[in-house]
C-alpha positions in Angstrom: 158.4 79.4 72.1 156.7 83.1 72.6 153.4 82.2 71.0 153.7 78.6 73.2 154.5 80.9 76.4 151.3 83.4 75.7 149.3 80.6 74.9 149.8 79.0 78.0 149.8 82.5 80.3 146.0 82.7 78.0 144.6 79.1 79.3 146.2 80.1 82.8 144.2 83.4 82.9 141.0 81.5 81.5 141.1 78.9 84.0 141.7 81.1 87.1 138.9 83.4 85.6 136.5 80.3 84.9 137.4 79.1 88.8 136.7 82.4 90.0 133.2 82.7 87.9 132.2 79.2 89.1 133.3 79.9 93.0 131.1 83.2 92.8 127.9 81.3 91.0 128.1 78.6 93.8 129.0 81.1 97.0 125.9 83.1 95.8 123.0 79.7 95.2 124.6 78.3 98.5 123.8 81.8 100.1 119.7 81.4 98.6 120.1 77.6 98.8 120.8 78.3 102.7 117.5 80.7 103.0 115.4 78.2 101.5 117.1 75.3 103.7 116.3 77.6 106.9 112.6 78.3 105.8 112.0 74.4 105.3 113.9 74.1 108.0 111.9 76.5 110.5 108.7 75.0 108.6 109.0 71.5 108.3 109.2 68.9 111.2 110.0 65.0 110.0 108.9 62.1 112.2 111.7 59.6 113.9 111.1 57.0 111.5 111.0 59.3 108.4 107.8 58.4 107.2 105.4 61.5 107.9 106.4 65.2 107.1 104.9 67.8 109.1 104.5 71.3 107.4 103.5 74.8 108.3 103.1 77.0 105.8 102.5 81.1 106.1 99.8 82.1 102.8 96.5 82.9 102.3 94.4 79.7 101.9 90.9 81.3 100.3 92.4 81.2 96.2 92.3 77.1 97.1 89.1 77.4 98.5 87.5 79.5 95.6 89.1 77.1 93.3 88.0 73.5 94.5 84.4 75.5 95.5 84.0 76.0 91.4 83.8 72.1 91.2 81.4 70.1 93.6 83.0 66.6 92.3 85.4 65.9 90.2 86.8 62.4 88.8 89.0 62.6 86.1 91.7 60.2 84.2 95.4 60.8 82.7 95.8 64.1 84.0 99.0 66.5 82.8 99.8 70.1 84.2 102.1 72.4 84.1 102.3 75.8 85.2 104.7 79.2 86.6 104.1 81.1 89.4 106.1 83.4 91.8 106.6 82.8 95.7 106.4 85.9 98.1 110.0 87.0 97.4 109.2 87.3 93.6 111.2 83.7 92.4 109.5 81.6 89.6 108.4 78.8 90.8 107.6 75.9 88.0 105.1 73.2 88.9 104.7 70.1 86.9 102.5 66.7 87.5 100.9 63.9 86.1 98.1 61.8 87.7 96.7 58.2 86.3 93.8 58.9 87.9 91.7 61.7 90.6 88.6 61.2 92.4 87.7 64.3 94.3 84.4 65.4 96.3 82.8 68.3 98.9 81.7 66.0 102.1 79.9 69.7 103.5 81.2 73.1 103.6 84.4 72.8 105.2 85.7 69.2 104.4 86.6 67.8 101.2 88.7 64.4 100.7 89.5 62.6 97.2 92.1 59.8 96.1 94.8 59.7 93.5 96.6 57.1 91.5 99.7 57.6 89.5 101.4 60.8 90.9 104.4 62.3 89.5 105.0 65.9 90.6 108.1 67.9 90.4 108.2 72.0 92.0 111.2 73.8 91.3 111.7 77.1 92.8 114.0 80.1 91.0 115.9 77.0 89.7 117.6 76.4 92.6 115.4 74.2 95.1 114.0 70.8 93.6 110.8 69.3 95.1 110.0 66.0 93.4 107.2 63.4 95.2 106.5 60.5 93.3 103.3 57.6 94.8 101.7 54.7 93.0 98.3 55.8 95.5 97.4 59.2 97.4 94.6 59.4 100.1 93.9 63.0 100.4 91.4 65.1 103.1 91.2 69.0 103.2 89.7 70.6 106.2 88.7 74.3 106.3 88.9 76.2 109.7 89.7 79.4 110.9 92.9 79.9 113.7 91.7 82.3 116.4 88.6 83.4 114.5 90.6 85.6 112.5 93.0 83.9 110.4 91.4 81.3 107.3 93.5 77.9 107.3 93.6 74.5 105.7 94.7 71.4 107.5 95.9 69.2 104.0 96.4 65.3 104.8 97.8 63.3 102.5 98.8 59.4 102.9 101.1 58.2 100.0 101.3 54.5 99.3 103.0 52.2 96.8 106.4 52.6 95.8 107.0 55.9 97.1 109.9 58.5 96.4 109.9 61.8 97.8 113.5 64.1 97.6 113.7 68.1 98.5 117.2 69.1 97.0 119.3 72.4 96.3 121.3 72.8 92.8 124.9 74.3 94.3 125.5 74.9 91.0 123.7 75.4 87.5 124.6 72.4 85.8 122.6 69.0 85.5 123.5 66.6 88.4 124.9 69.1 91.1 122.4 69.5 93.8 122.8 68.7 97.1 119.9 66.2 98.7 118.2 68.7 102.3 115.5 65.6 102.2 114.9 62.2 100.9 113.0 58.9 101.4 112.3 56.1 99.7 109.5 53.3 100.8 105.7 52.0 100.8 104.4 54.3 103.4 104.5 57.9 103.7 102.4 60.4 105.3 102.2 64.3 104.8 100.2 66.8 107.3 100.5 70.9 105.6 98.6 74.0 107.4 98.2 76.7 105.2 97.5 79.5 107.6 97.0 83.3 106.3 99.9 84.8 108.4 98.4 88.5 108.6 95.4 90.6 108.2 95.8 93.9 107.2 93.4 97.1 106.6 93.8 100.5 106.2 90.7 102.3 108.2 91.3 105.4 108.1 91.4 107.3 105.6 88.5 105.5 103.9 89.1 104.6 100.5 87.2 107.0 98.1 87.9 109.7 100.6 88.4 113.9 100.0 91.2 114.4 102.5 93.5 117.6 103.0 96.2 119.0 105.6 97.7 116.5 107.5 96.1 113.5 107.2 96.1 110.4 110.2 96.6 107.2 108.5 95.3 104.1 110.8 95.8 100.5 109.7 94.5 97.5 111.8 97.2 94.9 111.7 97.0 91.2 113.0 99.3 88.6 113.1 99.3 84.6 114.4 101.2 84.8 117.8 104.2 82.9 116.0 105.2 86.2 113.8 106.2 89.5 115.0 104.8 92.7 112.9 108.2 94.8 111.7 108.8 97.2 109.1 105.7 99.0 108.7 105.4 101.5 106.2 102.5 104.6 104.4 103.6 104.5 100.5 102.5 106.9 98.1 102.3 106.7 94.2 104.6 109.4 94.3 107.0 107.8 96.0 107.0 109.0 99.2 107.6 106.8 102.3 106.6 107.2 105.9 107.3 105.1 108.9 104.3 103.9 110.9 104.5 103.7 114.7 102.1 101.1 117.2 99.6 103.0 119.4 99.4 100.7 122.6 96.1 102.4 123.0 94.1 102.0 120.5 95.8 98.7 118.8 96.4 100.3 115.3 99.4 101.8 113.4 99.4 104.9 112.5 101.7 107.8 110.8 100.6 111.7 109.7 100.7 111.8 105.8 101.1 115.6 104.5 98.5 115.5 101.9 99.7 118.8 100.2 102.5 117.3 99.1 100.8 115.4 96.2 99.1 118.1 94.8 95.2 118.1 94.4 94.1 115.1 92.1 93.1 111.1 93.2 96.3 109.7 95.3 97.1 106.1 95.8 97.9 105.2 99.9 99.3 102.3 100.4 100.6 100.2 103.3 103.2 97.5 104.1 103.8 95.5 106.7 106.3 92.2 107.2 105.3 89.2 109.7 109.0 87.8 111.0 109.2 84.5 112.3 112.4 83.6 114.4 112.8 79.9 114.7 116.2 78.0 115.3 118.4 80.8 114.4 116.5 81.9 111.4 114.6 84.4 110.4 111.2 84.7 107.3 109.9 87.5 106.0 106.1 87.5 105.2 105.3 90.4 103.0 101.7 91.9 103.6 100.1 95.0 101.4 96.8 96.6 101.3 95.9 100.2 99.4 93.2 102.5 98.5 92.6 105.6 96.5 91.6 109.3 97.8 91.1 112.4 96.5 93.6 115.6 97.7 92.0 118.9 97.6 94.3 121.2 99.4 94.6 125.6 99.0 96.4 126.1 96.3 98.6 129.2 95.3 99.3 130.5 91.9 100.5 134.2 90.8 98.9 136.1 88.0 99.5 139.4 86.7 96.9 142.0 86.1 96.5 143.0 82.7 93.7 144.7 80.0 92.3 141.7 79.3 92.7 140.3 82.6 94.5 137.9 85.0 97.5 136.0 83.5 98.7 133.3 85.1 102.7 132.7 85.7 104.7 130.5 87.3 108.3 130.3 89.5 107.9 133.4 92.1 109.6 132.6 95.0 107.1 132.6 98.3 108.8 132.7 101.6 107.0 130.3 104.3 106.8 130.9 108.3 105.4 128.7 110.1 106.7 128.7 113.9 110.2 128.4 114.2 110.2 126.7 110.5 110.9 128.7 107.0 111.3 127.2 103.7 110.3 129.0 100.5 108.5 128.0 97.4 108.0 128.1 94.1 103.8 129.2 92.6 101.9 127.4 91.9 101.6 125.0 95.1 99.6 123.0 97.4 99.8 124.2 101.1 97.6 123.8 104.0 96.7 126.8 105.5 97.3 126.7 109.3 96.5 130.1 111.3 99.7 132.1 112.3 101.5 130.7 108.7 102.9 133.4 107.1 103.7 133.8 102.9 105.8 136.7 101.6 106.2 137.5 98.1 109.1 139.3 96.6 108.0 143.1 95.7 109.5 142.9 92.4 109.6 140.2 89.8 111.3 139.3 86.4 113.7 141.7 86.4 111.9 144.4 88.1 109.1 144.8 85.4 106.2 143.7 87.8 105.3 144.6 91.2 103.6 143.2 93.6 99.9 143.9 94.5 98.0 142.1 96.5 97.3 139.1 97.9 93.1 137.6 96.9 91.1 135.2 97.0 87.5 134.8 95.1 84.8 133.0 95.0 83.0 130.7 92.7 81.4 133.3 90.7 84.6 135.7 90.1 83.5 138.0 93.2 86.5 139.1 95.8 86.2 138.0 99.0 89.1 139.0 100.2 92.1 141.5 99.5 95.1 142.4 100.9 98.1 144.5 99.8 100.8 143.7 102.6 103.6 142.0 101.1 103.3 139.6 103.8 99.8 137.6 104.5 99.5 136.3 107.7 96.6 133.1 107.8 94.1 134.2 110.3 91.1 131.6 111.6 89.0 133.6 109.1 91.4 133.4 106.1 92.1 129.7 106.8 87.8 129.0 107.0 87.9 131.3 103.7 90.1 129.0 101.6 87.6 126.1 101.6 83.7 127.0 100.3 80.7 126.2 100.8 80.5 123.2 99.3 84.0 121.8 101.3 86.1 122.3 98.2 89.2 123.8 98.4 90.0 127.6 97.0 92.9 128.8 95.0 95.2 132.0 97.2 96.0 134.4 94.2 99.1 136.8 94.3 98.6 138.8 92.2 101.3 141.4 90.2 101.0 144.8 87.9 103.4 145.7 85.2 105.9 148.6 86.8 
């Protein structure tokens, strides 16, 4: 009776774990089944009589252009394809057809139109949302334009006859045979009108890319959007990770932010921008991701300390320099980037590593080992002629030396 006891508190605990595993899995894929029921939703508009489907869709349309361009005519029999992508989000998405037959041509340069016989697609997105369109026939016409002269789009018409089958459904859950129907129809007649329409255009303008920058650098980036999206979230990345907010200048129609250059240290630095286009329709809301980047060289003053010996200057590292700058401080470890801005002020410490060096003097030289400047205040204040100093002839930045002697 005790082993039939714990065997049955066992199953108990298994099934109330299983329930709870299987509640969770669904309660999660209905929380991404809604999102994609909202988007198609928001998208998608389907006639009274449920025989046409109207669809808007956000993405670039030139990598279908380029494509089709490649191939001036095209007829082709028993076609099979299959293939994995990723949507804006980062899902998989797994497309899979077959086509009897394809007869496809270029009328001129923006209209193309073709017929199908046979078609058997099936899309399925992270596993989750089912697309399958089945059609004995398919008329199909692609038109070319651009929306408001600055957006490329493709108006996609497609007339599906035949015994006709087209279903959109959600898997609640991962198993074979539980999915819940969004969309369905069944018939001889069905017709389907897509836009593909870029959503954004985005480019950084300033800085150019291939650019020396230094100090505090403006970063510009010309963003448009179709009137339907709203521009949020716009954001200056570095390849170091940093992250800076851009603001809209009502003036000059561009976002903008001040990126520190000195912070990256002098070498090439990716810049990168973001930007999301939101559209709000019926309660819900999609994000449209947007990127564009480009490359520039940081050449900033630098600061190392050295100490004077026989043979020479030897470099070290990890004295403490205090900064003024203002009503800022902060201090700093050599060696560093820095901008110097006039009236910044850098104190060394007047001894160092356990009081066997001591400070000497402040330099900076030139190209060919020559001093062009010296000074032996413990504190160096940046003058207009200092700050000119630390960038030569040639617009390259110089190196600040603080140099130390053994006590």
């Amino acid at each position: 009776m005790k082993y039939e006891r714990l065997l049955t508190v066992s199953l108990i605990c298994i099934l109330l774990a299983s329930g709870i595993l299987v509640v969770w899995s669904a309660s999660s894929r209905l929380s991404r089944a809604y999102d994609y029921g909202s988007q198609f939703a928001a998208a998608a508009r389907v006639g009274e009589s449920s025989t046409n489907l109207s669809l808007v869709v956000y993405s670039d349309p030139q990598p279908i252009r380029q494509g089709i361009d490649l191939f001036q005519f095209v007829t082709a029999k028993n076609i099979e394809w299959r293939g994995t992508s990723a949507d804006p989000q980062g899902n998989p998405v797994n497309v899979a057809f077959k086509l009897g037959s394809v007869y496809f041509g270029k009328l001129n340069e923006y209209n193309y139109n073709g017929n199908a016989s046979g078609l058997d697609a099936h899309v399925s997105i992270d596993d989750l949302l089912d697309v399958a369109v089945k059609a004995d026939k398919v008329d199909v016409n692609m038109t070319f334009w651009t929306y408001m002269d600055m957006f490329p789009a493709v108006n996609i018409t497609g007339m599906l006859t035949g015994n006709v089958y087209v279903r959109l459904s959600v898997s609640v859950l991962p198993f074979p045979g539980l999915d819940l129907a969004l969309y369905a129809y069944s018939g001889d007649r069905f017709s389907v009108s897509i836009c593909i329409m870029k959503p954004m255009n985005l480019a950084i303008e300033t800085p150019a890319n291939g650019q020396r920058v230094r100090g505090d650098v403006m970063v510009q980036a010309l963003i448009q959007a179709v009137p339907e999206l709203s521009v949020e979230n716009v954001m200056c990345k570095t390849d170091y990770g940093e992250q800076i907010p851009m603001h809209y200048n009502d003036g000059n129609g561009r976002w903008e932010c001040t990126w520190k250059s000195y912070n990256s240290g002098n070498r090439w630095t990716g810049l990168n921008v973001h930007a999301e286009g939101v559209v709000r329709k019926s309660g819900q809301e999609v994000r449209y991701p947007m990127d564009a980047g480009i490359n520039v060289e940081v050449d900033n003053p630098f600061l190392n300390s050295y100490v004077s010996k026989q043979q020479g200057l030897e470099m070290f590292g990890g004295l403490r320099i205090d900064l003024r700058l203002d009503s800022n401080s902060w201090s700093m470890q050599t060696g560093f980037n820095f901008w110097p801005s006039v009236g910044l002020t850098l104190t060394a410490q007047e001894y160092w590593g356990d009081g066997n060096m001591r400070f000497n003097c402040w330099r900076i030289d030139g190209e060919q080992g020559n001093v062009l400047f010296q000074s032996s205040d413990l504190t160096l204040g940046v003058t207009e002629e200092i700050s000119n100093m630390l960038a030569n002839g040639e617009g390259r930045a110089r190196e600040l030396k603080c140099v130390y002697i053994p006590s």
